[in-house]
C-alpha positions as a printed Julia matrix, in Angstrom:
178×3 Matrix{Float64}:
 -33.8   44.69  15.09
 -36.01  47.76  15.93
 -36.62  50.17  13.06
 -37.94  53.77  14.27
 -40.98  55.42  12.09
 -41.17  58.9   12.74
 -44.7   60.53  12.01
 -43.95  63.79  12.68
 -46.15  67.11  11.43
 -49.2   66.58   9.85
 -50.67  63.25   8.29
 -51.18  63.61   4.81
 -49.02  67.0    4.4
 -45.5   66.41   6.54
 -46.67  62.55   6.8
 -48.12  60.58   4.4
 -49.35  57.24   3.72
 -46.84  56.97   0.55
 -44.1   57.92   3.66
 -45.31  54.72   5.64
 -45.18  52.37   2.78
 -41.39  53.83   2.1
 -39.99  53.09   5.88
 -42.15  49.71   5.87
 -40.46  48.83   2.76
 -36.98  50.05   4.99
 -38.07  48.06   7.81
 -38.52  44.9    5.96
 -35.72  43.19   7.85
 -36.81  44.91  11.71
 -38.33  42.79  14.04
 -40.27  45.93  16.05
 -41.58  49.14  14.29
 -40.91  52.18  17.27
 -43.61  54.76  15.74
 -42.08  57.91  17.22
 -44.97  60.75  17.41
 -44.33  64.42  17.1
 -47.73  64.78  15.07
 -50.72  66.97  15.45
 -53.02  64.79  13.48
 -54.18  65.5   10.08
 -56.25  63.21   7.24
 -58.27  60.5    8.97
 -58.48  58.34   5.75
 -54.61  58.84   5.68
 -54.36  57.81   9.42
 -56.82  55.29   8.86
 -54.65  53.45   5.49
 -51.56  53.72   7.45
 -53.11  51.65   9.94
 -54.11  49.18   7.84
 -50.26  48.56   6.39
 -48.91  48.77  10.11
 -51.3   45.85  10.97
 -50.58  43.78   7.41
 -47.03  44.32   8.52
 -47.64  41.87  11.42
 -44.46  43.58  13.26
 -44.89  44.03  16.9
 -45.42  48.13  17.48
 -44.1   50.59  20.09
 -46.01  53.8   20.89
 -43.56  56.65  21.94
 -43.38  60.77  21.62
 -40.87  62.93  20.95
 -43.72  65.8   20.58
 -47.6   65.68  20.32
 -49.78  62.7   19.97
 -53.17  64.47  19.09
 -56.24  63.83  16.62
 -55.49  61.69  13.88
 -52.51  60.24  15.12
 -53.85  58.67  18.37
 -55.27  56.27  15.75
 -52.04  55.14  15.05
 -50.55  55.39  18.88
 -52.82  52.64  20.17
 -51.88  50.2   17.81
 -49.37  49.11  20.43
 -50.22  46.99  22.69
 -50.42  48.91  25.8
 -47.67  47.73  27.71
 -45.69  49.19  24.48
 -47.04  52.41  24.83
 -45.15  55.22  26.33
 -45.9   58.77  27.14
 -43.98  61.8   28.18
 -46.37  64.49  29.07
 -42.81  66.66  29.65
 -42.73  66.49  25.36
 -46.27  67.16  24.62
 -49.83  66.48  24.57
 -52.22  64.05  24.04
 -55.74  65.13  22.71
 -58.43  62.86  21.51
 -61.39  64.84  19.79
 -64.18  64.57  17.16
 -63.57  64.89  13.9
 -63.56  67.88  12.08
 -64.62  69.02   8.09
 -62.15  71.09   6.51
 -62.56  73.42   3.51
 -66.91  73.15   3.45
 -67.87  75.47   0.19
 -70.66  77.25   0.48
 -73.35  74.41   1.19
 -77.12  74.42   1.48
 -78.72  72.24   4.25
 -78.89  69.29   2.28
 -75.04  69.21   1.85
 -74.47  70.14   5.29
 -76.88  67.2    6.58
 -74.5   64.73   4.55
 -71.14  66.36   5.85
 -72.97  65.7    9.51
 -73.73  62.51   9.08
 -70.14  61.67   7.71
 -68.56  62.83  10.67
 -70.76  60.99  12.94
 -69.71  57.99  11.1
 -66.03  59.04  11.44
 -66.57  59.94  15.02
 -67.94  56.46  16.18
 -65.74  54.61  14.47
 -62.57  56.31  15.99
 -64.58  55.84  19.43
 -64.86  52.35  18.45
 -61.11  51.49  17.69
 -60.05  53.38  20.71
 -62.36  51.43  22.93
 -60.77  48.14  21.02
 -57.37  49.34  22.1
 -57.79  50.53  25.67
 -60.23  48.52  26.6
 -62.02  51.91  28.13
 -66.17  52.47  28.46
 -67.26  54.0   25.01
 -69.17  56.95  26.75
 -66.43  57.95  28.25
 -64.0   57.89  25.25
 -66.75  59.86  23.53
 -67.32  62.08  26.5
 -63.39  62.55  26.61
 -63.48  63.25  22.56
 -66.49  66.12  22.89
 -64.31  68.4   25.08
 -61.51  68.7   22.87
 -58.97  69.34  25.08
 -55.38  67.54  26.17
 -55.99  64.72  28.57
 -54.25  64.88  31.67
 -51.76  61.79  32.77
 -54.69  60.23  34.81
 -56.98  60.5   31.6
 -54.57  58.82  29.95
 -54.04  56.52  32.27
 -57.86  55.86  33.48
 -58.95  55.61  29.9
 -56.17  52.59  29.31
 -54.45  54.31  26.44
 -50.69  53.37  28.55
 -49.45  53.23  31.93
 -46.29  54.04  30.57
 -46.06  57.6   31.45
 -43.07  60.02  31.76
 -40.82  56.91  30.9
 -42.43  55.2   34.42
 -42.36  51.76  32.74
 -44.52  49.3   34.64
 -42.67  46.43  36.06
 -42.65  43.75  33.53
 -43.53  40.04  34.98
 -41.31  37.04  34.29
 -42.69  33.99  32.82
 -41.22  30.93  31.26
 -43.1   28.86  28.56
 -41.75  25.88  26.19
């Protein structure tokens, strides 16, 4: 039994992680989660928790979009595995990037230094689960993240977040075990 999880708007204002642990709890009884994305990102820490209960749930996970995958919730896309991810460029983007601070007060340099260093930390580590997920060169995921703008299908494809594109699903190979 499949049991759909839509994270649409932003995580942590139209999505949050109180919303995932409500449809996990719903999904008790489903045997795949389908995370449908229509999400322009949002909180990392949010994105971050929400993968953390997706991977306790120890449900098998399909990647789709119905709208955007960008920023934060790329984090949760790849949690597929990628022959469960699917992409339809025709229904939106998909944009990797660097993090971003929101709402700095007035800071002095000291403050500023700190907020730096934070998002360096944030930076690598979303790098670092990407390049666990795709299986993609690090420098180029980060390369990819510093220009900030919507990868193209062969981006996608190149950088090993799916195959899967425009509903093109890749031929599936038969096997038999005991």
């Amino acid at each position: 039994m499949n049991y759909t999880i839509p994270i649409h708007g932003e995580i942590g204002e139209h999505f949050t992680t109180s919303d995932m642990i409500s449809h996990l709890a719903a999904a008790k009884e489903a045997t795949v989660l389908t995370l449908d994305f229509a999400c322009i990102g949002g909180d990392v820490d949010q994105a971050k928790e929400m993968a953390k209960l997706l991977i306790e749930s120890k449900k098998p996970i399909v990647s789709k979009n119905s709208g955007h995958v960008a920023s934060a919730a790329t984090y949760l896309y790849v949690l597929a595995k990628k022959d469960y991810r699917f992409f339809d460029s025709v229904k939106g983007m998909f944009l990797i990037h660097n993090p971003y601070a929101s709402g700095i007060p007035d800071a002095d340099a000291a403050t500023l230094k700190a907020y730096s260093e934070e998002l360096g930390k944030i930076e690598n580590e979303y790098a670092k689960h990407y390049v666990q997920h795709t299986g993609a060169d690090i420098e180029l995921i980060k390369a990819a993240m510093s220009i900030n703008e919507p990868l193209t299908e062969d981006q996608i494809k190149n950088l090993g977040f799916t195959d899967n594109i425009n509903n093109q699903i890749q031929p599936l190979k038969a096997v038999a075990k005991f």
